[in-house]
C-alpha positions as CSV (number, residue, x, y, z in Angstrom):
1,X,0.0,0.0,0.0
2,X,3.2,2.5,1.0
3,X,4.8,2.0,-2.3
4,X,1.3,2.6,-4.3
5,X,1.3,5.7,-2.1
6,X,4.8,6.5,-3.3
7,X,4.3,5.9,-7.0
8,X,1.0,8.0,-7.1
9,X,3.0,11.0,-5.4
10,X,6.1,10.5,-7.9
11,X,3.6,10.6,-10.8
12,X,2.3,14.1,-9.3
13,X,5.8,15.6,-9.9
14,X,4.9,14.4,-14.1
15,X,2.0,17.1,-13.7
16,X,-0.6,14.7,-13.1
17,X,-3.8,15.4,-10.0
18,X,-3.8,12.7,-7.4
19,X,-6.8,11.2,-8.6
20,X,-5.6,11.5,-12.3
21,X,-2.6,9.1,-11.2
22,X,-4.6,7.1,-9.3
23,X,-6.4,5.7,-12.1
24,X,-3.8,5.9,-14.5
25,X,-1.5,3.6,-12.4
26,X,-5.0,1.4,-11.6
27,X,-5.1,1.6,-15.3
28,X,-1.7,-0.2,-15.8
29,X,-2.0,-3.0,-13.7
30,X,-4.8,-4.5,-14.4
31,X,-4.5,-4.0,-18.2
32,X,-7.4,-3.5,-20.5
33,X,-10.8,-2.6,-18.0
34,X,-13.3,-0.9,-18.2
35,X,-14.7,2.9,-16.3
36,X,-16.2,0.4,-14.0
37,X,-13.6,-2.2,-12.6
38,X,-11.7,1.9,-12.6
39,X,-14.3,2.9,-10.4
40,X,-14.7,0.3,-8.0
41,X,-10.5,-0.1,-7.5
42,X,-10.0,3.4,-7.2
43,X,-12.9,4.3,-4.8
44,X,-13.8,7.1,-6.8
45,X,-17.5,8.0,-8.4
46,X,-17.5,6.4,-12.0
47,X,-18.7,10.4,-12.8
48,X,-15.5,11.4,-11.6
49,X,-14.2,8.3,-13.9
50,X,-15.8,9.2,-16.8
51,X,-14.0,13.1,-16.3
52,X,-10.3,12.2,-15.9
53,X,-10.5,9.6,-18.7
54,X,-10.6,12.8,-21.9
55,X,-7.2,14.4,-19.6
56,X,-5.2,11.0,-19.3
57,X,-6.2,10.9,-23.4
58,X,-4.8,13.9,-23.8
59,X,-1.8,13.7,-22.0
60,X,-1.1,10.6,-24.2
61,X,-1.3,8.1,-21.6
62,X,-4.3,5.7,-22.6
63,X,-6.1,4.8,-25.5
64,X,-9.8,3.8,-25.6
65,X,-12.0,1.2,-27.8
66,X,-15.3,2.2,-28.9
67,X,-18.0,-0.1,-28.2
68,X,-19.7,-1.6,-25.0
69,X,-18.5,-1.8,-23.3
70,X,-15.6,0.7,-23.3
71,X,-12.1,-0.7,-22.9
72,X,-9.5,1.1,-21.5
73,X,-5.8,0.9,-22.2
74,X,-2.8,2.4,-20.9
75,X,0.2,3.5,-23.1
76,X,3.4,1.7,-22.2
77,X,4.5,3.3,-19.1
78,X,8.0,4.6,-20.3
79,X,6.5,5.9,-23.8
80,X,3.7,7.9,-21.7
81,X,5.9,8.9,-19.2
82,X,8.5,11.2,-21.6
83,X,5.9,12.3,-23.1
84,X,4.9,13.9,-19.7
85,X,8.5,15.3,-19.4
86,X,7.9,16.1,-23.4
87,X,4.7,18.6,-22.1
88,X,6.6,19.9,-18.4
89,X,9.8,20.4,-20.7
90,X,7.6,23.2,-22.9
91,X,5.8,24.8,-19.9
92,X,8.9,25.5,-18.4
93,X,10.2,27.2,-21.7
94,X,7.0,28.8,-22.3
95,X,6.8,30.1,-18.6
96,X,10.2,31.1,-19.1
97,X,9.5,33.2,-22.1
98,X,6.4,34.8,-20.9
99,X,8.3,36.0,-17.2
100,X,11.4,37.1,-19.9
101,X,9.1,39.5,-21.9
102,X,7.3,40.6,-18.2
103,X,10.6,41.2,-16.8
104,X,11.5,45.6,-18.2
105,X,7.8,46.1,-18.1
106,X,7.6,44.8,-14.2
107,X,10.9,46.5,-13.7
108,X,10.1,50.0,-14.9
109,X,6.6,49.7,-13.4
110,X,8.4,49.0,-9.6
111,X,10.9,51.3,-10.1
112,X,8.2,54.2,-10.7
113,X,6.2,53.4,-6.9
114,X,9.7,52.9,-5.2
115,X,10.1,55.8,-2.6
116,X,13.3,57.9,-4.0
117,X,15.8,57.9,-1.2
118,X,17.2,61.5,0.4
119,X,20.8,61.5,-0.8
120,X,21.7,63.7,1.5
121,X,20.6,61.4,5.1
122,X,22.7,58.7,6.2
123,X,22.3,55.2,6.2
124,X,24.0,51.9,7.3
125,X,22.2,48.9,5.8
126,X,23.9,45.3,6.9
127,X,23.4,42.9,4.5
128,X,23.3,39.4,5.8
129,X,21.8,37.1,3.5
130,X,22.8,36.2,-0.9
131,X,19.8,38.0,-1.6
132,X,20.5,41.1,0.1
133,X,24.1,41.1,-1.7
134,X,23.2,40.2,-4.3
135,X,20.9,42.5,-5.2
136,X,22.6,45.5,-3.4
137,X,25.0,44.8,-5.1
138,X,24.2,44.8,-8.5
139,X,22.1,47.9,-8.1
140,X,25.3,49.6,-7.1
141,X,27.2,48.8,-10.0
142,X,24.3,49.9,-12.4
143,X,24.9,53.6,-10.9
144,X,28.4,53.6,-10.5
145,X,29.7,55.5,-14.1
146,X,33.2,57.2,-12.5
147,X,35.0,55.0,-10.5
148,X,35.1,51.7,-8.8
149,X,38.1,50.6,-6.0
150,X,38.3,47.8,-4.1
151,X,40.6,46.7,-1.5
152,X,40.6,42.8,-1.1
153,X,42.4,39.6,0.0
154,X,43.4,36.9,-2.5
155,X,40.7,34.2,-0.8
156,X,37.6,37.2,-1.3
157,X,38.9,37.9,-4.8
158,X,38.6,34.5,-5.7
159,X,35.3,33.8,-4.4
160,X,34.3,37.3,-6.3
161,X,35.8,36.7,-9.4
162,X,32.7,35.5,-11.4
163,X,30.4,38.1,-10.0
164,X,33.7,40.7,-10.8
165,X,34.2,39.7,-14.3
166,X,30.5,40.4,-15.4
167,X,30.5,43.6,-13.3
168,X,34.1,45.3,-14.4
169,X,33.3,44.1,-17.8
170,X,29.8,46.7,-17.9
171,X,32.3,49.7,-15.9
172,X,35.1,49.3,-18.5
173,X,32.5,49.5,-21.3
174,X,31.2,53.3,-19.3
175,X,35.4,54.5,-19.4
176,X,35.0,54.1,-15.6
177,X,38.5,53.9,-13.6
178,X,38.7,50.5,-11.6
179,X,41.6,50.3,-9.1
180,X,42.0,46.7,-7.0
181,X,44.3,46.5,-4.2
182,X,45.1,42.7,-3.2
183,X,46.7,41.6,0.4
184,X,49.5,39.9,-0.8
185,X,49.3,36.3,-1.7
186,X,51.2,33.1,-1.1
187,X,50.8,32.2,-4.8
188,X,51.0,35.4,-6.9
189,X,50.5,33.7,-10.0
190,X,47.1,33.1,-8.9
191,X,45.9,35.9,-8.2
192,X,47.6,36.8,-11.9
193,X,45.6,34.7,-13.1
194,X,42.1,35.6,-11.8
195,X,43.4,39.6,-12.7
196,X,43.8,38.5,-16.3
197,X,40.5,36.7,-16.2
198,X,38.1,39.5,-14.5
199,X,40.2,42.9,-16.4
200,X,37.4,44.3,-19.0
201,X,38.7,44.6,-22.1
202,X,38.2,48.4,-22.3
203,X,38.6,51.0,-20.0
204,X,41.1,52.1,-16.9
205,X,42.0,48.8,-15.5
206,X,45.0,48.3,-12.8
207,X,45.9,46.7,-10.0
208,X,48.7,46.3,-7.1
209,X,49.5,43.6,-4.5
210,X,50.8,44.7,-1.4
211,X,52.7,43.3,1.5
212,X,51.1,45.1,4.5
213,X,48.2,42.7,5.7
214,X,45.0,44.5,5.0
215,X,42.8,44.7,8.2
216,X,39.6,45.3,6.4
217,X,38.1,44.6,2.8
218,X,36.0,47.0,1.4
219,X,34.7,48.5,-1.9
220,X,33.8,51.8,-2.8
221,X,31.3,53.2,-5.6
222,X,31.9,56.7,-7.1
223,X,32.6,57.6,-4.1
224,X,28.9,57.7,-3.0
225,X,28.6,54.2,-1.8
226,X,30.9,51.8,0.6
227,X,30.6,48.2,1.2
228,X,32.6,47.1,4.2
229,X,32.9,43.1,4.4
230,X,32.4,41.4,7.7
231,X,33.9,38.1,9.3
232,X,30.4,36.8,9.6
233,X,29.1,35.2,6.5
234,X,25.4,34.6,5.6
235,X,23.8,31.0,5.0
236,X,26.3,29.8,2.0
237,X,29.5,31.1,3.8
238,X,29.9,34.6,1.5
239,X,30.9,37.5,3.7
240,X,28.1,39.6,5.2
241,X,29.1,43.2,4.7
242,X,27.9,46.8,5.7
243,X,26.7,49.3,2.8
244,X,26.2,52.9,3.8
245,X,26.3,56.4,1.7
246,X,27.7,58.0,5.1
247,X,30.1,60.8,3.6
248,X,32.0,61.0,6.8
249,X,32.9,57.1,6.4
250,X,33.3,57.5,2.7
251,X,35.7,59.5,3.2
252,X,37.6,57.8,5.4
253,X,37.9,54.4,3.2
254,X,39.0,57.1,0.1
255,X,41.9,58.4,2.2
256,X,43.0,55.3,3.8
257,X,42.5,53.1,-0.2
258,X,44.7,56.1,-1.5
259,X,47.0,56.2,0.7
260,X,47.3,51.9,-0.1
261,X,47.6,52.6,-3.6
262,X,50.2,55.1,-3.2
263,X,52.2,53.5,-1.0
264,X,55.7,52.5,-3.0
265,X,56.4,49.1,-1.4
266,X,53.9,47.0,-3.3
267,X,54.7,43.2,-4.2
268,X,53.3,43.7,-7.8
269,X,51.2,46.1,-9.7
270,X,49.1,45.2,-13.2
271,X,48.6,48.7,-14.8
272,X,47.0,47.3,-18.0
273,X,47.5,50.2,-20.1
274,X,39.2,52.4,13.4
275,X,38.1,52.6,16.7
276,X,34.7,54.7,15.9
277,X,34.2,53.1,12.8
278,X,34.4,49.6,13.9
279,X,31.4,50.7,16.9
280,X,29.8,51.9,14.1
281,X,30.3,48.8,12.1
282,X,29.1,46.5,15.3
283,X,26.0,49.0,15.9
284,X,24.5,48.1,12.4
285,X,25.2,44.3,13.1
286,X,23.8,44.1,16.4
287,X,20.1,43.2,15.6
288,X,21.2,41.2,12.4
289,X,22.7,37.7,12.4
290,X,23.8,35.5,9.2
């Protein structure tokens, strides 16, 4: 009884009702029958019988013989069942295509109720979760038309680099000036290689290893924006980090990534061409956990 349970569930995942699989499967083991012997196995009204029969036809999997009294047959259970994966296979697409076309018009339709916010107050947003990054993210990048720096270690840039490529590819295409400052690695050639993989092919690309241990990872947006990674990481292990458009702290980063990328003892360049902070920092985390 279990395993009939099991194979009616499984053939709910193919698209199929409950009572649509249970007389299709009622269908295949007993061979050729009749709306009746359906009926009377299944335990539903022969009505109810009579309805699914026209769907099951439709969905290719049984065939049935004119006459009295009916006979009923089921198509060979593999044959029906890709057929099933045939019909779920083009929903998919055609949902696909339909949320595709929705997508700008949803978009532009949001983006004209979403409440404009006041450039000129302060704010400190943690973001503790892929979604929040994510999407922070990538809205920050879509402004940013000047400059981008970022101030890294080897193991963040690596787990960056795919979300980088895409992202530097878009800035080089705007002229924007990208600067990348890397803690220096064990295995410089590695982090050569990840450089040479995320540069954009256009625009003001460099950037410099250094040997000082960097005590904080952060990224900065023409000069408007700052992202400041955490230790803590959300649910997958990526680092939680704290955006804010405080000028004050904006400031600060810009002084102290300058000063980095003008400091003369560097291990390697690639020009291709605390204290009231950190309470700040810990105040913005305090209700938030990854």
């Amino acid at each position: 009884m279990q395993q009939q349970y099991d194979v009616i569930k499984q053939l709910s995942d193919f698209g199929l009702t409950v009572n649509q699989a249970k007389v299709y499967l009622n269908i295949v083991q007993s061979g050729p029958t009749s709306a009746r012997n359906v009926s009377e196995a299944t335990h539903l009204h022969r009505q109810d019988v009579y309805k699914i029969f026209p769907k099951l036809e439709k969905m290719g999997l049984i065939t049935k013989t004119l006459g009295k009294p009916t006979v009923i047959k089921a198509i060979p259970v593999k044959t029906a069942l890709k057929h099933l994966v045939t019909i779920e296979t083009q929903k998919a697409k055609n949902k696909i295509s339909r949320l595709k076309d929705e997508l700008k018009k949803l978009t532009d339709e949001i983006k004209e109720t979403q409440t404009i916010w006041n450039t000129q107050e302060r704010w400190f947003i943690p973001l503790a979760s892929n979604a929040e990054l994510a999407n922070t993210m990538h809205l920050s990048f879509e402004k940013t038309r000047t400059e981008y720096d970022l101030v890294t270690t080897s193991e963040l840039l690596t787990r960056m680099q795919e979300n980088l490529r895409e992202n530097l590819r878009v800035l080089g295409k705007r002229d924007a000036r990208i600067r990348i400052v890397i803690e220096k690695p064990n295995d410089e050639n590695v982090v050569k290689r990840i450089l040479e993989k995320i540069k954009p092919k256009t625009g003001d690309f460099a950037a410099k290893l250094v040997y000082k241990k960097i005590p904080m990872s952060y990224q900065i947006f023409d000069n408007e924006e700052l992202y400041i990674v955490m230790e803590r990481v959300t649910e997958s292990g990526l680092s939680c980090a704290l955006w804010t458009n405080d000028r004050n702290m904006i400031k600060f980063f810009k002084e102290n990534f300058e000063e980095k990328w003008n400091n003369q003892v560097v291990a390697n360049s690639y020009p291709k061409k605390r204290n009231a902070i950190e309470k700040t920092i810990n105040r913005a985390f305090s209700q938030q956990s990854c």
